[in-house]
N, C-alpha and C positions, 0 to 999 in steps of 0.2 A: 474604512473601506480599502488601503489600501493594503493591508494585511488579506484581506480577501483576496485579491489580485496576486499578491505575491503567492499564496496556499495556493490558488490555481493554476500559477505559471510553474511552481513549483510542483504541484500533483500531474499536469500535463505532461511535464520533463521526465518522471517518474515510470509514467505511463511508457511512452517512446523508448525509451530505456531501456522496463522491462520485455518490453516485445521483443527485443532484440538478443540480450541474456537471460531472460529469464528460465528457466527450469521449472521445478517443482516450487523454487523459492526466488528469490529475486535474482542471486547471482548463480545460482545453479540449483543443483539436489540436495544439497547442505544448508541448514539453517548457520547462518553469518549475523553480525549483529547490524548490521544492514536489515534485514528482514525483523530484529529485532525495533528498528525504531523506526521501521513502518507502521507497525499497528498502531503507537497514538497519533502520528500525522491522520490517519485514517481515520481517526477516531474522531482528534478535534475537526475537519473537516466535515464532517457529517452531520457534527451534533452543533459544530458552532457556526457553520454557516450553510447548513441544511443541504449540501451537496448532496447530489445521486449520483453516487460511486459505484452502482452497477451501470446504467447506462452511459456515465463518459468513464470510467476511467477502471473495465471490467476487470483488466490484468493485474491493476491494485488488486483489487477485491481480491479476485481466487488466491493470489501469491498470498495475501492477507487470513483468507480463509486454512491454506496450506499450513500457514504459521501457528497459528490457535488449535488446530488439529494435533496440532503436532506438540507446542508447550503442555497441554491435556492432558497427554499421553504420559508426560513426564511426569506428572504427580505422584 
């Protein structure tokens, strides 16, 4: 449990963060790899401890969403 705790002090900080810089992407209009190793924090979050990442922590998500739209593209 206390990895749980740490993922959500950790995703909260994330969150605040983001509101503050964020852009299109986390630290602005530019995919950085910062945005790159947000998607598995998001990922493990979700699937390993069943988090709802749209309702706490929405600015993850869209920057997250941003990201995936975006690597896609690059294919």
């Amino acid at each position: 449990m206390m990895t749980c705790k740490l993922m959500e002090k950790l995703n909260l900080a994330l969150e605040k963060l983001s509101k503050d810089h964020a852009g299109r992407y986390a630290t602005g209009d530019e995919v950085y790899m910062a945005d790159l190793f947000l998607a598995p924090q998001i990922d493990f979050a979700t699937k390993t401890f069943k988090v709802d990442m749209v309702m706490s922590l929405p600015e993850l998500v869209t920057i997250n969403m941003c990201v995936a739209s975006t690597c896609m593209c690059m294919h």
